[in-house]
PyMOL Python script that loads the backbone (N, CA, C, O; Angstrom):
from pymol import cmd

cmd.read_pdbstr("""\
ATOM      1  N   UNK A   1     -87.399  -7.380 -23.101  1.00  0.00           N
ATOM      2  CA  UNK A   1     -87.415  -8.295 -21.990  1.00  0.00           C
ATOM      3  C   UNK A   1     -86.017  -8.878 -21.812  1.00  0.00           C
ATOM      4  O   UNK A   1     -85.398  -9.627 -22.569  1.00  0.00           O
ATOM      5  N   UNK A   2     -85.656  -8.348 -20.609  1.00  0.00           N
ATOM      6  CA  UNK A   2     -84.162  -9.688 -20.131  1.00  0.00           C
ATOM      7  C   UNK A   2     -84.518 -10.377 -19.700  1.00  0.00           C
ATOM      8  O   UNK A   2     -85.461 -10.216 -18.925  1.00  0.00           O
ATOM      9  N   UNK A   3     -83.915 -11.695 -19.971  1.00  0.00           N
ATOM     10  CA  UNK A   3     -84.281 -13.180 -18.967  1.00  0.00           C
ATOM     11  C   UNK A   3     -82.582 -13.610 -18.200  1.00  0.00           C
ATOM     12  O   UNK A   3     -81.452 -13.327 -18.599  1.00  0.00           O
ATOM     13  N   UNK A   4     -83.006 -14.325 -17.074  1.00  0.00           N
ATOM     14  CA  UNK A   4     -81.399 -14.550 -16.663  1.00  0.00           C
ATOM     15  C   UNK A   4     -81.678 -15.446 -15.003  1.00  0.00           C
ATOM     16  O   UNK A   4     -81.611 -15.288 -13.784  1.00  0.00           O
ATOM     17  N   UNK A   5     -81.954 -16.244 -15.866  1.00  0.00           N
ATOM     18  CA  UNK A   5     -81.756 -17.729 -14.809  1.00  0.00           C
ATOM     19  C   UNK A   5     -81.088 -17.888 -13.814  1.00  0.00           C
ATOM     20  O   UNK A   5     -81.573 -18.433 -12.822  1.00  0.00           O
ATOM     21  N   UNK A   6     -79.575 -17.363 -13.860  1.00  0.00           N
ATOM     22  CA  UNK A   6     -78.793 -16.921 -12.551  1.00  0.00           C
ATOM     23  C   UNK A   6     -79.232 -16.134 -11.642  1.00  0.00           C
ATOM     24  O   UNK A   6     -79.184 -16.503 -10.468  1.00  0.00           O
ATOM     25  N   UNK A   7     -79.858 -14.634 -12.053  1.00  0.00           N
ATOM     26  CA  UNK A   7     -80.235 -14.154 -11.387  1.00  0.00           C
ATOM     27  C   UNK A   7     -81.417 -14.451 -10.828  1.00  0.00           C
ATOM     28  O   UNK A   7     -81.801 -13.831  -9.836  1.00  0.00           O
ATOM     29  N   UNK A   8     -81.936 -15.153 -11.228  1.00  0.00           N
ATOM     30  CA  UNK A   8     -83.628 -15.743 -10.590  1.00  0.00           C
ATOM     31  C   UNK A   8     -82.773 -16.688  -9.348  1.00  0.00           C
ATOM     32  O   UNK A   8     -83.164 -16.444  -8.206  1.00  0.00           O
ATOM     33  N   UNK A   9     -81.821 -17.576  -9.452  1.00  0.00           N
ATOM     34  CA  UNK A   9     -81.152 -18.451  -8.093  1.00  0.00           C
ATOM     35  C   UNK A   9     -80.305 -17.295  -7.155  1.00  0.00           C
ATOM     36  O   UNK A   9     -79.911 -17.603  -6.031  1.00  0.00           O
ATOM     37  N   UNK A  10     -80.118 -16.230  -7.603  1.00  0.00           N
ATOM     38  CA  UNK A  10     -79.768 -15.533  -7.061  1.00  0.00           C
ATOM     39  C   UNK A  10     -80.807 -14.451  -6.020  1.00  0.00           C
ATOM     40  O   UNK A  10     -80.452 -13.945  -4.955  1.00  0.00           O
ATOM     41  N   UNK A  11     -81.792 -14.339  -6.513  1.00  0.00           N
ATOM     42  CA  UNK A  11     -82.980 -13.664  -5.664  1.00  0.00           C
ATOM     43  C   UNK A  11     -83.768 -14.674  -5.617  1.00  0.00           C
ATOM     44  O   UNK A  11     -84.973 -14.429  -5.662  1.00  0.00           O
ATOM     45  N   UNK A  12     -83.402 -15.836  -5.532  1.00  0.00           N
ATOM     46  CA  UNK A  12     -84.403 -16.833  -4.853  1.00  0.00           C
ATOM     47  C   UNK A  12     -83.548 -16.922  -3.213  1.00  0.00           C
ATOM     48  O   UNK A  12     -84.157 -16.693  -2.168  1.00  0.00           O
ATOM     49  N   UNK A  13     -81.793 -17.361  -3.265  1.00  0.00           N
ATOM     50  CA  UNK A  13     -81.520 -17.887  -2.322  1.00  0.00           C
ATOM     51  C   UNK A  13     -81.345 -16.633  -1.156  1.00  0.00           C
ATOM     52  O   UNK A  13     -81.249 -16.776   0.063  1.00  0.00           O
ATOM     53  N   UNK A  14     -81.336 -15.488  -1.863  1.00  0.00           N
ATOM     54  CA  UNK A  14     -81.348 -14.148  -1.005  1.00  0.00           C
ATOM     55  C   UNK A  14     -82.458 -13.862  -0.518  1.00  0.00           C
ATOM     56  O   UNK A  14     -82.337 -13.212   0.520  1.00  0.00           O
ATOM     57  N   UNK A  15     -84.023 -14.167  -0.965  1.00  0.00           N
ATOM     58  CA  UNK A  15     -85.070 -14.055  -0.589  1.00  0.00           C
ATOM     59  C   UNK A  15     -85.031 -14.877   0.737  1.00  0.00           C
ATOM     60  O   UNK A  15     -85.255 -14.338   1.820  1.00  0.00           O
ATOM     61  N   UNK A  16     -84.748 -16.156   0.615  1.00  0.00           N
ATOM     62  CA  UNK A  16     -84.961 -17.445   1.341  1.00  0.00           C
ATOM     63  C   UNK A  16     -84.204 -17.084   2.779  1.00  0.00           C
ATOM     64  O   UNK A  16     -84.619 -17.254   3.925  1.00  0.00           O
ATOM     65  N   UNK A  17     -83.015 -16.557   2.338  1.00  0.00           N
ATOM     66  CA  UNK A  17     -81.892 -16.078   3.319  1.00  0.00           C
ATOM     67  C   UNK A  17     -82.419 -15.096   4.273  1.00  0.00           C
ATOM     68  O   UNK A  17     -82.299 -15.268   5.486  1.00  0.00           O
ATOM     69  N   UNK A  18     -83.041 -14.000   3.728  1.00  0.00           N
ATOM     70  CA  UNK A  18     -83.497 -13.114   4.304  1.00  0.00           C
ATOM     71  C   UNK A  18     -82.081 -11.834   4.192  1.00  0.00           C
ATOM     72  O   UNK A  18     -81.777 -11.156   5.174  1.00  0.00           O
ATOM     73  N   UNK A  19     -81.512 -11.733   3.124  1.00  0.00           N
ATOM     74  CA  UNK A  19     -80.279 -11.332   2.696  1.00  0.00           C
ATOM     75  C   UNK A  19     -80.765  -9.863   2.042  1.00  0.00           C
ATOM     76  O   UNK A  19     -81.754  -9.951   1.314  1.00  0.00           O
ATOM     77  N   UNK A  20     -80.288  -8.756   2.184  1.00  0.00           N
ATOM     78  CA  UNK A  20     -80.827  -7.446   1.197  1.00  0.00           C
ATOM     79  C   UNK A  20     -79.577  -8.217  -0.157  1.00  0.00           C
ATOM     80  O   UNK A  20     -78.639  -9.014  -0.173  1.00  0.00           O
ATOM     81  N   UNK A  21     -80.310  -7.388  -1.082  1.00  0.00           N
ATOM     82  CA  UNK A  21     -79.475  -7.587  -2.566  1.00  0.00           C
ATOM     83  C   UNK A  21     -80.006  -6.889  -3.570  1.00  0.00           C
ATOM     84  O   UNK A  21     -81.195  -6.575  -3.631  1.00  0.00           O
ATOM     85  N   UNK A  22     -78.970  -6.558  -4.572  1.00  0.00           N
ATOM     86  CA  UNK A  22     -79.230  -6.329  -5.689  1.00  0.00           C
ATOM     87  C   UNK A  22     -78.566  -7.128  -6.826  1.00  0.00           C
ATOM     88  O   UNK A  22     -77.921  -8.173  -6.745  1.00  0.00           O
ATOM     89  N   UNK A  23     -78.934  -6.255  -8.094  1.00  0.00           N
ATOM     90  CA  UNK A  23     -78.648  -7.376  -9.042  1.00  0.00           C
ATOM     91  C   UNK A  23     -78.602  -5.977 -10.283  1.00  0.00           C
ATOM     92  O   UNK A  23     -79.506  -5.215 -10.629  1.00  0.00           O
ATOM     93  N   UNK A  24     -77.353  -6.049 -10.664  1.00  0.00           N
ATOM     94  CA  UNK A  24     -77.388  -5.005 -11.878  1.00  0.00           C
ATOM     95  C   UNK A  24     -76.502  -5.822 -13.054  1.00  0.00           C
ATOM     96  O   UNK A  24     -75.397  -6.352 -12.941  1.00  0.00           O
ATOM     97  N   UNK A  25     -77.322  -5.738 -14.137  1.00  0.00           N
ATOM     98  CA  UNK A  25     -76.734  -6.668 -15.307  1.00  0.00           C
ATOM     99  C   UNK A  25     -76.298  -6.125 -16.641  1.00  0.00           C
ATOM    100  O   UNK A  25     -77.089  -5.202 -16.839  1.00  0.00           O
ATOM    101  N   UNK A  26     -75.597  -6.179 -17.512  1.00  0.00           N
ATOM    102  CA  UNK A  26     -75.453  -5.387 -18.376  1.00  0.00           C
ATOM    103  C   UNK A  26     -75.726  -6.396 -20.466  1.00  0.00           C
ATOM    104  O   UNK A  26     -75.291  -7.529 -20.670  1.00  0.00           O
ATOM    105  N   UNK A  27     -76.167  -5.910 -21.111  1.00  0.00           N
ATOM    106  CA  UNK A  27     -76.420  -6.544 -21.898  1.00  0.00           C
ATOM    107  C   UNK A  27     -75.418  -6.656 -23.056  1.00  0.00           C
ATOM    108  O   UNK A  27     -75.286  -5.664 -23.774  1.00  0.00           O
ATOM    109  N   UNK A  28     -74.984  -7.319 -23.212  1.00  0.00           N
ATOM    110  CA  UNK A  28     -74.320  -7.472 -24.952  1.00  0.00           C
ATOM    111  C   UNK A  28     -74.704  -7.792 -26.094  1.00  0.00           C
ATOM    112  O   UNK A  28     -74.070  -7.375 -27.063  1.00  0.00           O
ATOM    113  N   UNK A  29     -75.541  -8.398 -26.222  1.00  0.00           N
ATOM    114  CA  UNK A  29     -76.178  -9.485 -27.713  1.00  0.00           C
ATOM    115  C   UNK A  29     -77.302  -9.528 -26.962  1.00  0.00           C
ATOM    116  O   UNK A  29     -77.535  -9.676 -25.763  1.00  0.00           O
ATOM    117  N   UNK A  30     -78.326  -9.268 -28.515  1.00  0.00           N
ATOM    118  CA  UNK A  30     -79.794  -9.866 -28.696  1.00  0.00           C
ATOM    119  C   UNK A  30     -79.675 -11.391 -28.711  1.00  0.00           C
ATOM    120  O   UNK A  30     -78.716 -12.163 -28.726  1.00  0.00           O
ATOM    121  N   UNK A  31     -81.039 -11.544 -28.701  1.00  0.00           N
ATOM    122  CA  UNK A  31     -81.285 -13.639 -28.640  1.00  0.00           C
ATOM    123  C   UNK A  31     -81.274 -13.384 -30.042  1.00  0.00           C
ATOM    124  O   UNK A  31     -81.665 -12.309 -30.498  1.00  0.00           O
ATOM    125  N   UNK A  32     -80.786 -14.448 -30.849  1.00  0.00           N
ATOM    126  CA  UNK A  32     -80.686 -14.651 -32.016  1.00  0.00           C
ATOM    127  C   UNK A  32     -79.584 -15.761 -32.385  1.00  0.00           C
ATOM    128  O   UNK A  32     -78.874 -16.446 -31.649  1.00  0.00           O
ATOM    129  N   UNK A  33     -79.699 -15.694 -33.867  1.00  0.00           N
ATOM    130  CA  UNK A  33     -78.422 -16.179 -33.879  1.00  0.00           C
ATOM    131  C   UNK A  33     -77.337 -16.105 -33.212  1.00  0.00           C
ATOM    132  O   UNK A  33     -77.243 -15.043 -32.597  1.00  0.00           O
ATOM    133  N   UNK A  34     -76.061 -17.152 -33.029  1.00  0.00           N
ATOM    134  CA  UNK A  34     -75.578 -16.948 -32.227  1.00  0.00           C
ATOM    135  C   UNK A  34     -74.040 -16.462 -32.986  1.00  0.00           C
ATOM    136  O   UNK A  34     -73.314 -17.408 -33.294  1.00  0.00           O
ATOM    137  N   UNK A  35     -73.542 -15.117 -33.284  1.00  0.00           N
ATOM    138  CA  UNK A  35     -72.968 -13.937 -33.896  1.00  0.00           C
ATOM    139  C   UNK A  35     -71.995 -13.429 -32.728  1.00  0.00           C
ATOM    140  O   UNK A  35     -72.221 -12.340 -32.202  1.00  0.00           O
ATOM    141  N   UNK A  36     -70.847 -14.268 -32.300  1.00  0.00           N
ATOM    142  CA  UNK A  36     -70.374 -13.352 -31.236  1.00  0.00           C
ATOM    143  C   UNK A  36     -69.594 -12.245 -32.171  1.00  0.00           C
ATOM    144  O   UNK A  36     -69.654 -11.168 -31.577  1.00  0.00           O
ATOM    145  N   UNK A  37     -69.141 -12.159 -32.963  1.00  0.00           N
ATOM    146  CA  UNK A  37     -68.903 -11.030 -33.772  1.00  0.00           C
ATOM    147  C   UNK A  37     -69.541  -9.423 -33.553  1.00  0.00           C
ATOM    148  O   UNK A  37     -68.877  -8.412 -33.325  1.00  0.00           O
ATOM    149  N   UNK A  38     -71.233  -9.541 -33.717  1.00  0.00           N
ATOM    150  CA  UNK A  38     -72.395  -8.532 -33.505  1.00  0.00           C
ATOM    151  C   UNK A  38     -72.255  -8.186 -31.374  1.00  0.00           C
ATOM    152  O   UNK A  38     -72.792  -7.265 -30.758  1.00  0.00           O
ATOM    153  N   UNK A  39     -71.484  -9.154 -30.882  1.00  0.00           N
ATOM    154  CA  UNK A  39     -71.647  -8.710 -29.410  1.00  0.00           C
ATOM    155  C   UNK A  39     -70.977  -7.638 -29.161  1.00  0.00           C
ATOM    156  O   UNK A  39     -69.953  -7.389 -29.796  1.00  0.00           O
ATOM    157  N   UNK A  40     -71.472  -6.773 -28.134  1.00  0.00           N
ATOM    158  CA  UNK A  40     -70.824  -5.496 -27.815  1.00  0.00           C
ATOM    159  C   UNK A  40     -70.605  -5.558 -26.105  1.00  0.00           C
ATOM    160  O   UNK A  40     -71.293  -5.263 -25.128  1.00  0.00           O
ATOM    161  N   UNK A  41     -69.510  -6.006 -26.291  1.00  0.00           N
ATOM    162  CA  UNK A  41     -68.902  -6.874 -25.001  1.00  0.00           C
ATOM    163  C   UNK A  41     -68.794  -5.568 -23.929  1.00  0.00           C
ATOM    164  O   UNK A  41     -69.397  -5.280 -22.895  1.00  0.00           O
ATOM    165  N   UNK A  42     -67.482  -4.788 -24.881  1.00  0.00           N
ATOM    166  CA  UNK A  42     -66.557  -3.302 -24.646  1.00  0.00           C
ATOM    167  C   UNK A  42     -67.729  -2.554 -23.751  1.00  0.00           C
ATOM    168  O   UNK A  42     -67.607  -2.524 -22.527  1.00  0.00           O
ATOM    169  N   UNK A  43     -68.881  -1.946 -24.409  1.00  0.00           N
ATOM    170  CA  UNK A  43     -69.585  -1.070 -24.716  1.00  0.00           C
ATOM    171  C   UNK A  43     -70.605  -1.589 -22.991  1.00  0.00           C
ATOM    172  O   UNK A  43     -70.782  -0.719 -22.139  1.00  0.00           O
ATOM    173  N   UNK A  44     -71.208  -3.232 -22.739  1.00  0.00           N
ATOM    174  CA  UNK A  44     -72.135  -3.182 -22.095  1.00  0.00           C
ATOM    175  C   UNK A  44     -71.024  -3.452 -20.321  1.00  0.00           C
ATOM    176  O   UNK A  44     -71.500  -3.630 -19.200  1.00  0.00           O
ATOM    177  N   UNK A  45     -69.765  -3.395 -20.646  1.00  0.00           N
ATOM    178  CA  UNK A  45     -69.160  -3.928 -19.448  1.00  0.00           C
ATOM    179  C   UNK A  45     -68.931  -2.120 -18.791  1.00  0.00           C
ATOM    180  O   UNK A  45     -68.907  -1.809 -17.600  1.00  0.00           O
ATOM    181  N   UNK A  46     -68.788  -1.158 -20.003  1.00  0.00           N
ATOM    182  CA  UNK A  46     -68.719   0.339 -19.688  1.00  0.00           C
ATOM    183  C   UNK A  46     -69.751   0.637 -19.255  1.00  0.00           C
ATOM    184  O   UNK A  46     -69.616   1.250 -18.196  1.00  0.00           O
ATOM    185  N   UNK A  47     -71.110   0.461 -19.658  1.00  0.00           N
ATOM    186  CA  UNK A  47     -72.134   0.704 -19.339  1.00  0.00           C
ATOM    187  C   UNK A  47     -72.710   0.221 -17.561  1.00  0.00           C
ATOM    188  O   UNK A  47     -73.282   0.854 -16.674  1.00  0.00           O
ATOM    189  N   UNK A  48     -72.263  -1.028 -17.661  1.00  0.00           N
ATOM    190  CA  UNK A  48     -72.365  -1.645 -16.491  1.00  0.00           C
ATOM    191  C   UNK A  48     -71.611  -0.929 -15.541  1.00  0.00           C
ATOM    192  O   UNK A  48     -72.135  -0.739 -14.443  1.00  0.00           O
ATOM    193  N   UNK A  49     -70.342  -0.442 -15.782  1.00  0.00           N
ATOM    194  CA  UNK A  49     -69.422   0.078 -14.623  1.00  0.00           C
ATOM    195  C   UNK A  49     -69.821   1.710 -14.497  1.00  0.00           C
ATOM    196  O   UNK A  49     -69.300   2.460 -13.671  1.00  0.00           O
ATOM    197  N   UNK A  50     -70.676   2.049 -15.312  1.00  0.00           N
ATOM    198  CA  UNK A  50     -71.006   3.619 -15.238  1.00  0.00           C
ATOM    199  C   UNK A  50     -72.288   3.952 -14.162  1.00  0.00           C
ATOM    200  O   UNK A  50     -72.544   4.979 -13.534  1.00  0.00           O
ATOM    201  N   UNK A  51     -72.998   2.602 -14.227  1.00  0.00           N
ATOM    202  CA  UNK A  51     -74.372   2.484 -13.414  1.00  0.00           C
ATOM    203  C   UNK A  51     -73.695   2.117 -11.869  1.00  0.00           C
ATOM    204  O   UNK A  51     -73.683   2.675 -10.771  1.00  0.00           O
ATOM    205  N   UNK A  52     -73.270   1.144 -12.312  1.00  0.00           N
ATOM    206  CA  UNK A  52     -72.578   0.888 -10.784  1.00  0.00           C
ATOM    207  C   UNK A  52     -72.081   1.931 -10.078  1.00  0.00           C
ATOM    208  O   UNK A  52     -72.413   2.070  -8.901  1.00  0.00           O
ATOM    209  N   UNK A  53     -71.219   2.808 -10.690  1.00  0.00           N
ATOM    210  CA  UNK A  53     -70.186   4.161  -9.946  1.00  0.00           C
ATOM    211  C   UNK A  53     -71.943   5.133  -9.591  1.00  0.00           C
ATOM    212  O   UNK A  53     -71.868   5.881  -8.617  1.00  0.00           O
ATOM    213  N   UNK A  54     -72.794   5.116 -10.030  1.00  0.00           N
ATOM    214  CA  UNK A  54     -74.054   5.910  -9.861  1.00  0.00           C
ATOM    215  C   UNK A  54     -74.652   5.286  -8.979  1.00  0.00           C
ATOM    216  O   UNK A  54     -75.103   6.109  -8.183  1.00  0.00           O
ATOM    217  N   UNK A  55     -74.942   4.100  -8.641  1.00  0.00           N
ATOM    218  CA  UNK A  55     -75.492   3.369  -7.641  1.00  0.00           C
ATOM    219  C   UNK A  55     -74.793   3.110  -6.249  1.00  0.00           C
ATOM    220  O   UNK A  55     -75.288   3.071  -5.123  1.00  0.00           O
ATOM    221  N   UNK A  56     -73.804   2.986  -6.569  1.00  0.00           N
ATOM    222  CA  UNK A  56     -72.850   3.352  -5.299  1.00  0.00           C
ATOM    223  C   UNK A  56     -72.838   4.595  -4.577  1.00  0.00           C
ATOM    224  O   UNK A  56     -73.055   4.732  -3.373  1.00  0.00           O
ATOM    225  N   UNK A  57     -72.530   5.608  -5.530  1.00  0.00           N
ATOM    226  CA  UNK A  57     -72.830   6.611  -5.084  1.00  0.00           C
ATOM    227  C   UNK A  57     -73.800   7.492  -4.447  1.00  0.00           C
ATOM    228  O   UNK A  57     -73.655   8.407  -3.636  1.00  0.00           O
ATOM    229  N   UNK A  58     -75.033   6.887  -5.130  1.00  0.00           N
ATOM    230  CA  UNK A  58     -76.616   7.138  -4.612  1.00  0.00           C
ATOM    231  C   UNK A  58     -76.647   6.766  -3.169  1.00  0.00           C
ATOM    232  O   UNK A  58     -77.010   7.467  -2.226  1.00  0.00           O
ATOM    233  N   UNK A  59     -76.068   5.167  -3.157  1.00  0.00           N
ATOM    234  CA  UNK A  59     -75.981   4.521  -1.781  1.00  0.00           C
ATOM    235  C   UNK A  59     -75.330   5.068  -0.825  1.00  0.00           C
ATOM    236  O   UNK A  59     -75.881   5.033   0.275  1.00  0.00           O
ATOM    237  N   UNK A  60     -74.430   5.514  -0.891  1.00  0.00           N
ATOM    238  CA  UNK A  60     -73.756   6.171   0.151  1.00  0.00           C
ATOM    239  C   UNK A  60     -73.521   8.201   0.178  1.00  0.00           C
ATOM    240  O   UNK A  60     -72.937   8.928   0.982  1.00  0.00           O
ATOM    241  N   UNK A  61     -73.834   8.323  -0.340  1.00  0.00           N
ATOM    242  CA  UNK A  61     -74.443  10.491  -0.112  1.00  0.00           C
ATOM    243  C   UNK A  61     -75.533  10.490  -0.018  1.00  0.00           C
ATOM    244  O   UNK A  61     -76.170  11.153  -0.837  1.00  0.00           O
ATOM    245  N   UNK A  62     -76.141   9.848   0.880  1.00  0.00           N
ATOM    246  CA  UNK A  62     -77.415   9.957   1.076  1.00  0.00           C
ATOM    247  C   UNK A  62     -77.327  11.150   2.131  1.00  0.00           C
ATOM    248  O   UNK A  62     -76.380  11.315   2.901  1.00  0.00           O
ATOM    249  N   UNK A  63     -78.582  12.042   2.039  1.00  0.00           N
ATOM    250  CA  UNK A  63     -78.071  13.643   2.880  1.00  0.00           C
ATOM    251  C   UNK A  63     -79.417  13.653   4.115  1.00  0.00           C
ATOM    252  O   UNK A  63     -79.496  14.568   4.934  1.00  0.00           O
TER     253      UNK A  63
END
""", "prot")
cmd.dss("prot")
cmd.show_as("cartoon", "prot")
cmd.util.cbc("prot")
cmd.orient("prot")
């Protein structure tokens, strides 16, 4: 389960708006202790930018 409070004000005020949106997030650290050491900062900001270049792309070659 992700939780993420921003993004809930974020598809609240876009709902309200009547705004299209998305919302793609990338994870670093489990809930736990708080270990920024164990975060995998590198790894979820690559991950994030690999989905994005795929989602973009989806979005626009559409045939």
């Amino acid at each position: 389960m992700l939780e993420s409070m921003e993004g809930a004000a974020f598809h609240y005020v876009c709902l309200q708006e009547d705004i299209p949106f998305v919302q793609l997030r990338a994870v670093s650290n489990f809930i736990g202790e708080r270990d920024k050491s164990k975060w995998l900062i590198k790894e979820a900001i690559e991950n994030l930018n690999r989905e994005l270049i795929i989602l973009i792309n989806n979005m626009f070659n559409k045939e």
